[in-house]
mmCIF file of the N, C-alpha and C atoms, coordinates in Angstrom:
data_MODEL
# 
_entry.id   MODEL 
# 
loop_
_atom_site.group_PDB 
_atom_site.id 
_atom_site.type_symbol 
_atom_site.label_atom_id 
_atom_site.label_alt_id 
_atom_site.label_comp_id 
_atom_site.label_asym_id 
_atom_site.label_entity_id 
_atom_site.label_seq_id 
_atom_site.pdbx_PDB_ins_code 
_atom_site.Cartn_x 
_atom_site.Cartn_y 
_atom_site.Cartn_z 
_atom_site.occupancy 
_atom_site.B_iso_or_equiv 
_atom_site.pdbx_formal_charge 
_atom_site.auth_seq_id 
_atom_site.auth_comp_id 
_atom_site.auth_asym_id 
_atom_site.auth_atom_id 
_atom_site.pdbx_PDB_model_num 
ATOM 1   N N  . UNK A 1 1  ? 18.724 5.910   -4.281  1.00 0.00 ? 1  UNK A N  1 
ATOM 2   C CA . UNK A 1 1  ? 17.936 5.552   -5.450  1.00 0.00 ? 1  UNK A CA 1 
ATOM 3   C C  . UNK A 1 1  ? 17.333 4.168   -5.239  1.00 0.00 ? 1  UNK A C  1 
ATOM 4   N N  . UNK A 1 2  ? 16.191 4.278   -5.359  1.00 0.00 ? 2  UNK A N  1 
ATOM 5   C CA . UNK A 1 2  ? 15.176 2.699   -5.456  1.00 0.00 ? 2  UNK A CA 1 
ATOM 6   C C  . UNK A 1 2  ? 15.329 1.837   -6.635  1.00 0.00 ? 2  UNK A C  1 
ATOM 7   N N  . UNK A 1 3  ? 15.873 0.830   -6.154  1.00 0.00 ? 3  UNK A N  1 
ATOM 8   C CA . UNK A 1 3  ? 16.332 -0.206  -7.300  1.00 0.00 ? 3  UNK A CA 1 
ATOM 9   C C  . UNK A 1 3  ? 14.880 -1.137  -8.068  1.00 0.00 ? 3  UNK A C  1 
ATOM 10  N N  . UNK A 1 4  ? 13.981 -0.750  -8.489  1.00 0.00 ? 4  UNK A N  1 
ATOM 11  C CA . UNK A 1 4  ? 12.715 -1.674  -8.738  1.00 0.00 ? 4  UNK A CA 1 
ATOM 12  C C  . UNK A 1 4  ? 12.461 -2.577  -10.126 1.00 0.00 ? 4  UNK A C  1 
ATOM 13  N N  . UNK A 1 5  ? 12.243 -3.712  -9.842  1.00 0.00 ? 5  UNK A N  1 
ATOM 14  C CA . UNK A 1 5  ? 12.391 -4.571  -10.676 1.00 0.00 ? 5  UNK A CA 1 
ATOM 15  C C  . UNK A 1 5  ? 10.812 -5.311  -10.919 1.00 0.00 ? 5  UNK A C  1 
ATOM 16  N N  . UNK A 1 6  ? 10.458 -5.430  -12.339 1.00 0.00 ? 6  UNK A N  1 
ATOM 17  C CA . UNK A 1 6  ? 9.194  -5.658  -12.863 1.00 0.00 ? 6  UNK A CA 1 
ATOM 18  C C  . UNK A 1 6  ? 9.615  -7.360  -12.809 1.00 0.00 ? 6  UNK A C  1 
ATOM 19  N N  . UNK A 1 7  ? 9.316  -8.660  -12.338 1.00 0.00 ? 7  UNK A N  1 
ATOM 20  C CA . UNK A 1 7  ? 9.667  -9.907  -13.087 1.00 0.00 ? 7  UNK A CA 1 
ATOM 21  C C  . UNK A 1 7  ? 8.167  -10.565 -13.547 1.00 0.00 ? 7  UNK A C  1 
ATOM 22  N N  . UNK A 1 8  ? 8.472  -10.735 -15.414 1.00 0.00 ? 8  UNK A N  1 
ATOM 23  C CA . UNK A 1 8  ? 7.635  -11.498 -16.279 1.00 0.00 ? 8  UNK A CA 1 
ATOM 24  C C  . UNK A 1 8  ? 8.221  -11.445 -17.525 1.00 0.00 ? 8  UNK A C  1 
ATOM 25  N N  . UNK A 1 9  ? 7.366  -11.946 -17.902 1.00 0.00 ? 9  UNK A N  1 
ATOM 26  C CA . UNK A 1 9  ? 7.690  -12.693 -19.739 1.00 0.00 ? 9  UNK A CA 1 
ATOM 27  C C  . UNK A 1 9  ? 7.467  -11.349 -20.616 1.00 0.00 ? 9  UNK A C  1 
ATOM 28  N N  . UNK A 1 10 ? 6.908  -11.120 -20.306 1.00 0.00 ? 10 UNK A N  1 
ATOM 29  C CA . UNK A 1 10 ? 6.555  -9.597  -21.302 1.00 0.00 ? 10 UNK A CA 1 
ATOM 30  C C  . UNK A 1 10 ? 5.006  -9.993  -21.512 1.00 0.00 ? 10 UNK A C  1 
ATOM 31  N N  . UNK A 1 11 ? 4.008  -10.631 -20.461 1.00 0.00 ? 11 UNK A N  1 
ATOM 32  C CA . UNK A 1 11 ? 2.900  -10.617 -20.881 1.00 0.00 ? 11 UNK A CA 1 
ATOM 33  C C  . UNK A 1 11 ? 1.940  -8.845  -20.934 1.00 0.00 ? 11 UNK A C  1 
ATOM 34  N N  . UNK A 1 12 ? 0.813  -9.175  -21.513 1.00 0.00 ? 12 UNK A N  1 
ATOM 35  C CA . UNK A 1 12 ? -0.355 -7.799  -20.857 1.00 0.00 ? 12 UNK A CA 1 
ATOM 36  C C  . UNK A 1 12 ? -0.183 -7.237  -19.702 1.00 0.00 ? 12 UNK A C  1 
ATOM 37  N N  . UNK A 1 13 ? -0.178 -8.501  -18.542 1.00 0.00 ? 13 UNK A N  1 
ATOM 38  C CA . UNK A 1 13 ? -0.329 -7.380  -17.227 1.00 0.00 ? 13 UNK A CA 1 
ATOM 39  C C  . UNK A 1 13 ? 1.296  -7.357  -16.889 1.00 0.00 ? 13 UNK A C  1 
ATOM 40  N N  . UNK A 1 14 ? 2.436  -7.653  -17.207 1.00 0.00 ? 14 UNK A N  1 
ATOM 41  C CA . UNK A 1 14 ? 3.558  -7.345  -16.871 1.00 0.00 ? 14 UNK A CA 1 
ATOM 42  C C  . UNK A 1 14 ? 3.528  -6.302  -17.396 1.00 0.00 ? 14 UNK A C  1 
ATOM 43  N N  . UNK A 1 15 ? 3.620  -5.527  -18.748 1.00 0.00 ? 15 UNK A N  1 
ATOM 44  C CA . UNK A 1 15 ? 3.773  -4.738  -19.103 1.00 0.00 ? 15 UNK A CA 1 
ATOM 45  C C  . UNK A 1 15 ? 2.725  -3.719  -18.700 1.00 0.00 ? 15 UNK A C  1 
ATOM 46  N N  . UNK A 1 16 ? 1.501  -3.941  -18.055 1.00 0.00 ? 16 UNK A N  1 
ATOM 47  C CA . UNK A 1 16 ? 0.387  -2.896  -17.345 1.00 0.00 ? 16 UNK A CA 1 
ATOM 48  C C  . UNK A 1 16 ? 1.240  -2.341  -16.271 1.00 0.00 ? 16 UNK A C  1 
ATOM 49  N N  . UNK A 1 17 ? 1.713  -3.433  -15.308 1.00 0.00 ? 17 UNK A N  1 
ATOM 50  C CA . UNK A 1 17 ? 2.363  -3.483  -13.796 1.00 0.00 ? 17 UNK A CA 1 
ATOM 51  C C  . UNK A 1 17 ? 3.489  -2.239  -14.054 1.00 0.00 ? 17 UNK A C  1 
ATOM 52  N N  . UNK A 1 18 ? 3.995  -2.698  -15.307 1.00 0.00 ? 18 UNK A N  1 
ATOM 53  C CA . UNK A 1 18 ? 5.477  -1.424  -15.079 1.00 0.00 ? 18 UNK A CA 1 
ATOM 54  C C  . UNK A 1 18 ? 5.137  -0.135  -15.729 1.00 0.00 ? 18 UNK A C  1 
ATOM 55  N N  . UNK A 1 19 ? 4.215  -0.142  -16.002 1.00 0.00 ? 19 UNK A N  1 
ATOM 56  C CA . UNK A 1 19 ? 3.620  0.938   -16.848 1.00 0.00 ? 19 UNK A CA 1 
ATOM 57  C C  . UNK A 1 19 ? 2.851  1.627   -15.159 1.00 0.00 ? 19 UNK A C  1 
ATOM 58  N N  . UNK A 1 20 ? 2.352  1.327   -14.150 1.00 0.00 ? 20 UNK A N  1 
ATOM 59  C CA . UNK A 1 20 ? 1.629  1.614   -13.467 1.00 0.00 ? 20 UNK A CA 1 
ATOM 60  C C  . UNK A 1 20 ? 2.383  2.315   -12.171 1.00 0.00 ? 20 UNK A C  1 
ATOM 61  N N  . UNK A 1 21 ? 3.949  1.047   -12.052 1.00 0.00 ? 21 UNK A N  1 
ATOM 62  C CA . UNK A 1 21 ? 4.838  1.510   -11.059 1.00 0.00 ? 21 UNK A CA 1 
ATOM 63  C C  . UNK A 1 21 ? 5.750  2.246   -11.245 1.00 0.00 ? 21 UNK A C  1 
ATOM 64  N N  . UNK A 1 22 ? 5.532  2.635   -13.137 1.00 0.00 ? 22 UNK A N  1 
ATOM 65  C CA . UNK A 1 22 ? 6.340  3.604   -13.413 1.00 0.00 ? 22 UNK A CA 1 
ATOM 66  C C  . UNK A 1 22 ? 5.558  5.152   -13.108 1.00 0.00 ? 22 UNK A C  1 
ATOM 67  N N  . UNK A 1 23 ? 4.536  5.339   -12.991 1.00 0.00 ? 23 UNK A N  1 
ATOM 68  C CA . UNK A 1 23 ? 3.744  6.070   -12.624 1.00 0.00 ? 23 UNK A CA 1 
ATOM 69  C C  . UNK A 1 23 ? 3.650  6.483   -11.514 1.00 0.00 ? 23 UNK A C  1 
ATOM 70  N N  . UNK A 1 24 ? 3.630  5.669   -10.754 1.00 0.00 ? 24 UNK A N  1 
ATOM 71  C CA . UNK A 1 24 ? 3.637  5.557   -8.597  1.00 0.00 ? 24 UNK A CA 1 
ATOM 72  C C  . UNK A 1 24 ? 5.092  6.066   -8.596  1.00 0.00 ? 24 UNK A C  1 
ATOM 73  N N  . UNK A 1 25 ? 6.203  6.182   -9.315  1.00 0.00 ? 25 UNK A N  1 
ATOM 74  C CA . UNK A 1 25 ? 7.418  6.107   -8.563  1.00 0.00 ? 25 UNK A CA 1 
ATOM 75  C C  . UNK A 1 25 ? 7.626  7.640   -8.976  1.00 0.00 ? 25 UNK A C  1 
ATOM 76  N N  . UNK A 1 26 ? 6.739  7.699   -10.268 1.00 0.00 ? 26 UNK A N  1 
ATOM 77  C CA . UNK A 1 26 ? 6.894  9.634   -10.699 1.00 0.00 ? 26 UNK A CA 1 
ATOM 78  C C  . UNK A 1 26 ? 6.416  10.756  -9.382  1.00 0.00 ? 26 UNK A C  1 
ATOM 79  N N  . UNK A 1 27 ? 5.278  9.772   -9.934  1.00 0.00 ? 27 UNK A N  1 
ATOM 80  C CA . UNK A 1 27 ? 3.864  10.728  -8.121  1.00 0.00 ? 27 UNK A CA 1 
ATOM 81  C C  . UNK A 1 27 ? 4.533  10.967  -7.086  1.00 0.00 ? 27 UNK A C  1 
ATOM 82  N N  . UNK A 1 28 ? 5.232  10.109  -6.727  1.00 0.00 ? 28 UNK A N  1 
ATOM 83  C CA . UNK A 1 28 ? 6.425  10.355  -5.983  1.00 0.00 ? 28 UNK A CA 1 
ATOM 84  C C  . UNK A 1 28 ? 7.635  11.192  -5.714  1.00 0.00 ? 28 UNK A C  1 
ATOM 85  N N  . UNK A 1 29 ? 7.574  11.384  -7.025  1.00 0.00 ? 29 UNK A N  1 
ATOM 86  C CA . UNK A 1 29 ? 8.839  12.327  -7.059  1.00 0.00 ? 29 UNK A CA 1 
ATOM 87  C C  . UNK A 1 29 ? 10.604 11.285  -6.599  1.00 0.00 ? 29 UNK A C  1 
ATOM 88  N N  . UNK A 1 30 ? 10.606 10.261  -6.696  1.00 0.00 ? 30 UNK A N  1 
ATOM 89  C CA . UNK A 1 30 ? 11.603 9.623   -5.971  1.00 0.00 ? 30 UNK A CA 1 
ATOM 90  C C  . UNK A 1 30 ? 12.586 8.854   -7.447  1.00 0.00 ? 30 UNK A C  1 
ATOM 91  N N  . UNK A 1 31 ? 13.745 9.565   -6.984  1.00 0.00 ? 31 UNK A N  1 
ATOM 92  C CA . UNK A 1 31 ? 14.718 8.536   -7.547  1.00 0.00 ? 31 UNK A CA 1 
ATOM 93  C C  . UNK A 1 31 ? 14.683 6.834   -7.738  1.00 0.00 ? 31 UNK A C  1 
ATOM 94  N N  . UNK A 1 32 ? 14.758 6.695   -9.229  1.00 0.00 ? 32 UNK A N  1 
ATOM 95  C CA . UNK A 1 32 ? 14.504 5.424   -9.133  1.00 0.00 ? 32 UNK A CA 1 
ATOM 96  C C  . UNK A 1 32 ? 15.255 4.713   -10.410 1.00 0.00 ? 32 UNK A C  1 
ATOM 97  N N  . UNK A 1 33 ? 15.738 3.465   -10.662 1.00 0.00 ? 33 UNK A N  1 
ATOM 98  C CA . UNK A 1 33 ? 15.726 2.522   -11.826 1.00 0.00 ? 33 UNK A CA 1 
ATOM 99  C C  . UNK A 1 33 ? 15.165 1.510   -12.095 1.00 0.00 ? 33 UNK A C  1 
ATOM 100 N N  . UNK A 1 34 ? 14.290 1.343   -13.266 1.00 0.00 ? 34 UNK A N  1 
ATOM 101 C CA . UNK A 1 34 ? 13.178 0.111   -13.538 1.00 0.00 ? 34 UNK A CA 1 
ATOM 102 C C  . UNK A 1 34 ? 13.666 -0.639  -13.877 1.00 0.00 ? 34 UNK A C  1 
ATOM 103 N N  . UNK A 1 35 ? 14.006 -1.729  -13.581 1.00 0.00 ? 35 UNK A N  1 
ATOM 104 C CA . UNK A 1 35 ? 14.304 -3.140  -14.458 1.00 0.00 ? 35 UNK A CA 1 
ATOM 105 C C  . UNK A 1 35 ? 13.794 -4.229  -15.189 1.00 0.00 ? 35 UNK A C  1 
ATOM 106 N N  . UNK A 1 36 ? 13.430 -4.821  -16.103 1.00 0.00 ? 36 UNK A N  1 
ATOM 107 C CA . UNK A 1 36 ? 12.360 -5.712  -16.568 1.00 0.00 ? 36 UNK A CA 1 
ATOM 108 C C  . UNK A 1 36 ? 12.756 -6.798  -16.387 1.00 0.00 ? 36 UNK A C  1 
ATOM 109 N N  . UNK A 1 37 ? 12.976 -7.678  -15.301 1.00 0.00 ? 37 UNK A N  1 
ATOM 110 C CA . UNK A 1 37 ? 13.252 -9.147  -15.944 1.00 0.00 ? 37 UNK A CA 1 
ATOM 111 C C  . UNK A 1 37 ? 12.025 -10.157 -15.783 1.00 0.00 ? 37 UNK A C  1 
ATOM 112 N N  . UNK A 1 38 ? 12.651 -10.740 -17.194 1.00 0.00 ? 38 UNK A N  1 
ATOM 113 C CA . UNK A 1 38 ? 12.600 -11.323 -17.916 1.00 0.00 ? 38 UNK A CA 1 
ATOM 114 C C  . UNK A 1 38 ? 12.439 -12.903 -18.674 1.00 0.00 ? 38 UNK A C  1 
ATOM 115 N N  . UNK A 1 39 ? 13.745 -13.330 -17.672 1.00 0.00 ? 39 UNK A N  1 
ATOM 116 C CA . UNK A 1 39 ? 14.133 -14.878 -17.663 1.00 0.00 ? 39 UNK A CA 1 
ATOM 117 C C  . UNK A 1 39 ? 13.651 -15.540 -16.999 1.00 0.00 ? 39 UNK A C  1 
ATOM 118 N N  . UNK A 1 40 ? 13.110 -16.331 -17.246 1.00 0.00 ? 40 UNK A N  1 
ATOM 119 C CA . UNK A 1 40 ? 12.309 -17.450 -16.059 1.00 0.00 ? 40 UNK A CA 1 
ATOM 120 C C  . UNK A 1 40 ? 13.639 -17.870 -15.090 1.00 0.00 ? 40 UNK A C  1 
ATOM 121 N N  . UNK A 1 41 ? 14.668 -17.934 -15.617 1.00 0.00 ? 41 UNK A N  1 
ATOM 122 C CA . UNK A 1 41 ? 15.763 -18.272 -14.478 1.00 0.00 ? 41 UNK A CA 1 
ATOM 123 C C  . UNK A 1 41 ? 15.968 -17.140 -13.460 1.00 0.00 ? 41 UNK A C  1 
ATOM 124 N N  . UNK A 1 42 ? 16.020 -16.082 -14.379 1.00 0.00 ? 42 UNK A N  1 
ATOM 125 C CA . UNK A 1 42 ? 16.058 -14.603 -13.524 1.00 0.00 ? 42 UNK A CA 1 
ATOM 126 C C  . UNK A 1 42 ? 15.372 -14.884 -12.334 1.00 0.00 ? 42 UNK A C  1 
ATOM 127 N N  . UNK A 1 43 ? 14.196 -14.733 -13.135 1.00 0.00 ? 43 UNK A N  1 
ATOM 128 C CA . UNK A 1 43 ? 13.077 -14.691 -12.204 1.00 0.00 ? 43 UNK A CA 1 
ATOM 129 C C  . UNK A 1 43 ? 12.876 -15.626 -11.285 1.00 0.00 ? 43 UNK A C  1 
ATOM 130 N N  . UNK A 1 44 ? 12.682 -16.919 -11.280 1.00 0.00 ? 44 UNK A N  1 
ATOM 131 C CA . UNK A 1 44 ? 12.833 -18.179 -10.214 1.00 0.00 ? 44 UNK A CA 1 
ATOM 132 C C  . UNK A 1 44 ? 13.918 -17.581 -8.826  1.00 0.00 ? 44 UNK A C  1 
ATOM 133 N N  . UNK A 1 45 ? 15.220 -16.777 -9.127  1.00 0.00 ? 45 UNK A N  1 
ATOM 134 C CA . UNK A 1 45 ? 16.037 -16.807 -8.480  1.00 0.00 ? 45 UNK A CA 1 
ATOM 135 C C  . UNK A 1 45 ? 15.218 -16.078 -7.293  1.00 0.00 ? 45 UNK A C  1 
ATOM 136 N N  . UNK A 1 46 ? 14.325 -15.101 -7.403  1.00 0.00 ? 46 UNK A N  1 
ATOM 137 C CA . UNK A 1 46 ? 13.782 -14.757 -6.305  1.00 0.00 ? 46 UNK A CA 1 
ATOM 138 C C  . UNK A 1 46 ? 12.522 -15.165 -5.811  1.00 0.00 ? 46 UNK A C  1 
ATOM 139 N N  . UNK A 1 47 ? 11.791 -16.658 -6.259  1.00 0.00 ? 47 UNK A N  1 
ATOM 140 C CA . UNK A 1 47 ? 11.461 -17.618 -5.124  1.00 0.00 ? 47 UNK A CA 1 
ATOM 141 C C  . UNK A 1 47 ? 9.856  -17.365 -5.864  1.00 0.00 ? 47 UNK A C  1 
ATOM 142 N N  . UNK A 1 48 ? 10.276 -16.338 -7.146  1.00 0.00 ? 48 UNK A N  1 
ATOM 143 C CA . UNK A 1 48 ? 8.426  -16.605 -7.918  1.00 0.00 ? 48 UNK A CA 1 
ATOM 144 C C  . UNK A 1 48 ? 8.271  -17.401 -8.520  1.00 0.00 ? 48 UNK A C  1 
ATOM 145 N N  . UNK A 1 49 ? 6.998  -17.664 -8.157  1.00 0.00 ? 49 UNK A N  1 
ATOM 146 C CA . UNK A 1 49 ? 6.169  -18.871 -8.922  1.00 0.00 ? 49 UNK A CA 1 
ATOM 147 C C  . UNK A 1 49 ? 5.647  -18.309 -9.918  1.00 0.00 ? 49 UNK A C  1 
ATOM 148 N N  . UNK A 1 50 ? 4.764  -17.061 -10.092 1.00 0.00 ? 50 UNK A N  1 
ATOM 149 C CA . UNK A 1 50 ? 2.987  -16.426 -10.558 1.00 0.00 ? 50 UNK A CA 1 
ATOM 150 C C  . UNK A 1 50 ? 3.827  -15.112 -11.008 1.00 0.00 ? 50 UNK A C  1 
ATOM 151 N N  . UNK A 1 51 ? 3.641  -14.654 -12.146 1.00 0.00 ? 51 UNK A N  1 
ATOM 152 C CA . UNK A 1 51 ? 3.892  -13.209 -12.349 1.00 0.00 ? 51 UNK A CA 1 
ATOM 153 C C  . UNK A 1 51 ? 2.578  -12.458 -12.954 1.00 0.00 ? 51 UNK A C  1 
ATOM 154 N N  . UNK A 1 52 ? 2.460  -11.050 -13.052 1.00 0.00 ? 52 UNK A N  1 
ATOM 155 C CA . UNK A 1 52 ? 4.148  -10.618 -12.637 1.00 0.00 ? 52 UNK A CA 1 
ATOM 156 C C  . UNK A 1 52 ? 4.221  -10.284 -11.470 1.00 0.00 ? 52 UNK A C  1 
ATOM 157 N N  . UNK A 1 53 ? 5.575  -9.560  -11.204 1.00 0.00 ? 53 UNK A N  1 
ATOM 158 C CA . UNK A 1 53 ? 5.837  -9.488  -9.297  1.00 0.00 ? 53 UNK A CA 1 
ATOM 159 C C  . UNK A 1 53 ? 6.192  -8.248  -9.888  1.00 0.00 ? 53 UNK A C  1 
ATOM 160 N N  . UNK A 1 54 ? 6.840  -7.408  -8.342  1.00 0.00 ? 54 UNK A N  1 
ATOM 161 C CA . UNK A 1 54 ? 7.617  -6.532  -8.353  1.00 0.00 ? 54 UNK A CA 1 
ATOM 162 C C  . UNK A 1 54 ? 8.239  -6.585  -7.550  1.00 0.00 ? 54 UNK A C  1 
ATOM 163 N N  . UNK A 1 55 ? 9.304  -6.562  -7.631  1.00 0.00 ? 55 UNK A N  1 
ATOM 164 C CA . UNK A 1 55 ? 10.518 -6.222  -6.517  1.00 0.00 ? 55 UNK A CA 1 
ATOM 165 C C  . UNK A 1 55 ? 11.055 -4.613  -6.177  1.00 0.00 ? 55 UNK A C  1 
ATOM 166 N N  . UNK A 1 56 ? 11.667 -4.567  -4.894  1.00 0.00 ? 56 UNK A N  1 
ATOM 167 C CA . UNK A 1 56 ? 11.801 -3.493  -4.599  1.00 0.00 ? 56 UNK A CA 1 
ATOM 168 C C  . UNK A 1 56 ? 13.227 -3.514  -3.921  1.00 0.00 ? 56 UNK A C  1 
ATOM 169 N N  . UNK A 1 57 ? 14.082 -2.873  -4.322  1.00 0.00 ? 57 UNK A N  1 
ATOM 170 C CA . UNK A 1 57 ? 15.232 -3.233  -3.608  1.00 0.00 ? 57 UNK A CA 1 
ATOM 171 C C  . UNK A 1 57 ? 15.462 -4.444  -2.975  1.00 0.00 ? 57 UNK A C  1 
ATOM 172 N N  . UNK A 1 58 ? 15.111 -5.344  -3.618  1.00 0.00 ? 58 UNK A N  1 
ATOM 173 C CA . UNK A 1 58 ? 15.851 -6.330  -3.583  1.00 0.00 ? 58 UNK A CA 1 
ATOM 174 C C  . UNK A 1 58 ? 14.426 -7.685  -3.068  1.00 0.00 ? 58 UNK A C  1 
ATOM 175 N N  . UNK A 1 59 ? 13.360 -6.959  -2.457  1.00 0.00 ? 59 UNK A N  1 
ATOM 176 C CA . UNK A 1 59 ? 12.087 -7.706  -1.981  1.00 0.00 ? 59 UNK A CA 1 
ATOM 177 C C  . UNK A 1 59 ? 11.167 -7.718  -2.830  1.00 0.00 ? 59 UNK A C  1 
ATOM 178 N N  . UNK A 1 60 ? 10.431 -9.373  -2.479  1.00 0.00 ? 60 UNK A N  1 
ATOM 179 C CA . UNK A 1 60 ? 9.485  -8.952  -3.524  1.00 0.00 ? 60 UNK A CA 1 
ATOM 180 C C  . UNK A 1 60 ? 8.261  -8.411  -2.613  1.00 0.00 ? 60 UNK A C  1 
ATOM 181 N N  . UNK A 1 61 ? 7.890  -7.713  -3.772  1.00 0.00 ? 61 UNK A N  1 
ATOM 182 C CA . UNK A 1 61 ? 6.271  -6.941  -2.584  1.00 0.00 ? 61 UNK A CA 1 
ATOM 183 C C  . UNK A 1 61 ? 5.101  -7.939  -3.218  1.00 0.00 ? 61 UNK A C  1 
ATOM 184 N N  . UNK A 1 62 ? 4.983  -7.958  -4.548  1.00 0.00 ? 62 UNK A N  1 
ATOM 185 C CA . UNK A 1 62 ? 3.604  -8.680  -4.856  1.00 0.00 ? 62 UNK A CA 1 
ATOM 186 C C  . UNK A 1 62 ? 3.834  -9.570  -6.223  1.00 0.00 ? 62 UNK A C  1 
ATOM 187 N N  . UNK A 1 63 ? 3.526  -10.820 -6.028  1.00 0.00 ? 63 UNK A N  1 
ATOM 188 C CA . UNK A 1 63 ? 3.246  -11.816 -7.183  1.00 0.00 ? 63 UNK A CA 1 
ATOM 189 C C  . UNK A 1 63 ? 1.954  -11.908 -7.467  1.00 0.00 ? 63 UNK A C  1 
ATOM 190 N N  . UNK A 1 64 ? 1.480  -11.957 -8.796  1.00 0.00 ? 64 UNK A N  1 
ATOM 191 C CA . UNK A 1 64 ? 0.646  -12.655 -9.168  1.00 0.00 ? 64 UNK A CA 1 
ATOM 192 C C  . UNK A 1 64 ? -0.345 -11.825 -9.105  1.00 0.00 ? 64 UNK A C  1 
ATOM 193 N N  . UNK A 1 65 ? 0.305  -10.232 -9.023  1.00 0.00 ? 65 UNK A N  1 
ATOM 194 C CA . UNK A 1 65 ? -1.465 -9.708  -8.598  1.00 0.00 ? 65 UNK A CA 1 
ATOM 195 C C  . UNK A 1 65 ? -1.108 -8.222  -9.795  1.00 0.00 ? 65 UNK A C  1 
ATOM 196 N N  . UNK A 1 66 ? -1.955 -7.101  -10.103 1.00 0.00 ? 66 UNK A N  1 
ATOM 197 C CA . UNK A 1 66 ? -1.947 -6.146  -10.436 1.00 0.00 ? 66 UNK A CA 1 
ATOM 198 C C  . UNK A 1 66 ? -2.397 -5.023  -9.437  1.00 0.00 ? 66 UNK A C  1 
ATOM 199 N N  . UNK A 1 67 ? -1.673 -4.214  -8.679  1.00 0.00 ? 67 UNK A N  1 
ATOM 200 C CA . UNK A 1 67 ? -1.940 -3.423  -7.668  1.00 0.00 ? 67 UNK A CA 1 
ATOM 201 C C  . UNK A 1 67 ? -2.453 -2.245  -8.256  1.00 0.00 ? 67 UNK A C  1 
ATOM 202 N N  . UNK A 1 68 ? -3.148 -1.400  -8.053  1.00 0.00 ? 68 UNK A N  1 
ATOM 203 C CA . UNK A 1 68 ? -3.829 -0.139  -8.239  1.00 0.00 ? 68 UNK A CA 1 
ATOM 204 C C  . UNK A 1 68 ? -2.287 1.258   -8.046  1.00 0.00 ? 68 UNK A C  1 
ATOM 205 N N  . UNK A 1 69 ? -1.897 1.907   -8.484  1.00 0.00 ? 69 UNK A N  1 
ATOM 206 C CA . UNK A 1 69 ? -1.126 3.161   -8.510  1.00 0.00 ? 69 UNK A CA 1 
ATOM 207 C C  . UNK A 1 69 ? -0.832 3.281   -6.490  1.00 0.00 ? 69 UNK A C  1 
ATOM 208 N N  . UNK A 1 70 ? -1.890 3.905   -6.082  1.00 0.00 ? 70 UNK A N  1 
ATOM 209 C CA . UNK A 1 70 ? -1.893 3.907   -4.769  1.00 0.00 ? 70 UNK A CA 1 
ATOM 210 C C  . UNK A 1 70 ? -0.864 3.299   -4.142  1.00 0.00 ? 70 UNK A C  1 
ATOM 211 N N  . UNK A 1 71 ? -1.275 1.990   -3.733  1.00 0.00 ? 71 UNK A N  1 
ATOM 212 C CA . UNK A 1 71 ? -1.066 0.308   -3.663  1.00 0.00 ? 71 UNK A CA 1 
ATOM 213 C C  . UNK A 1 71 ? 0.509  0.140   -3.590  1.00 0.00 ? 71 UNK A C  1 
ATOM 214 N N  . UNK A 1 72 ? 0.615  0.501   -5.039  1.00 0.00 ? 72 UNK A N  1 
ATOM 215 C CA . UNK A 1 72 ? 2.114  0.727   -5.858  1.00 0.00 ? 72 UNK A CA 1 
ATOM 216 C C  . UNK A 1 72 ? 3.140  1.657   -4.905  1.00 0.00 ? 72 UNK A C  1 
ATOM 217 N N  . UNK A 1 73 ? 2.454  2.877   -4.664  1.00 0.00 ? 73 UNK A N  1 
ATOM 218 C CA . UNK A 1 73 ? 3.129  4.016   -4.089  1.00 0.00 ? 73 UNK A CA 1 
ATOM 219 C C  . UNK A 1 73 ? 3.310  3.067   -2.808  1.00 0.00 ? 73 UNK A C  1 
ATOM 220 N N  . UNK A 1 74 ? 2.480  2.707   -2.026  1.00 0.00 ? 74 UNK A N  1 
ATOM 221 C CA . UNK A 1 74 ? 2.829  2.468   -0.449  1.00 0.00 ? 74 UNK A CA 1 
ATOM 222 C C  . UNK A 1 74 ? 4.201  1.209   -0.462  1.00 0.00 ? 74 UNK A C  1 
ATOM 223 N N  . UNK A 1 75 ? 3.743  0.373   -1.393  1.00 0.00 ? 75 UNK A N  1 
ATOM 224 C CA . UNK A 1 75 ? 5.295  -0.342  -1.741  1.00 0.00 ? 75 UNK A CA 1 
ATOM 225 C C  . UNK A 1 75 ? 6.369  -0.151  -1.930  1.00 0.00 ? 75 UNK A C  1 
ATOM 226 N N  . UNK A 1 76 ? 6.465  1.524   -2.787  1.00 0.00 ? 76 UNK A N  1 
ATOM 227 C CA . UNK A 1 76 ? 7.616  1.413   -3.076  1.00 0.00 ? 76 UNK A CA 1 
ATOM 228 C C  . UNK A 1 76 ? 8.400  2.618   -2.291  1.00 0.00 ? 76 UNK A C  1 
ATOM 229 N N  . UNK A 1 77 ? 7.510  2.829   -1.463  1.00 0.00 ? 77 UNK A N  1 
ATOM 230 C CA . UNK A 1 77 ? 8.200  4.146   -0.381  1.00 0.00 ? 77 UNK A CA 1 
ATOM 231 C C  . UNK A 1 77 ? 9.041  3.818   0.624   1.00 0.00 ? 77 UNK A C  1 
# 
């Protein structure tokens, strides 16, 4: 199971981002759990500056950006 983690405040595009990689991870067909964090401490712990990010088992794949579905899929495979 793919551990994937959304990190932001709960802005617009955080909540676009998990709305999008929740989508890529369906298309997929792949076992998965979403996580939202949240905390700027949370979040700092894995070295972001810019949200939102996404993490993927444990990496981050992208800060600061909004990836297209596609995009999403090749990340989280």
């Amino acid at each position: 199971m793919k551990k994937i983690q959304i990190l932001g405040t709960g802005c617009q595009k955080c909540t676009k981002l998990a709305d999008l990689t929740r989508q890529a991870a369906d298309e997929l067909g792949i076992e998965y759990e979403l996580e939202k964090v949240t905390k700027i401490s949370d979040i700092m712990k894995f070295g972001v500056m810019v949200t939102p990010a996404l993490v993927v088992d444990g990496q981050v794949k992208v800060a600061g950006g909004l990836p297209n579905v596609e995009r999403i899929k090749e990340m989280i495979k």
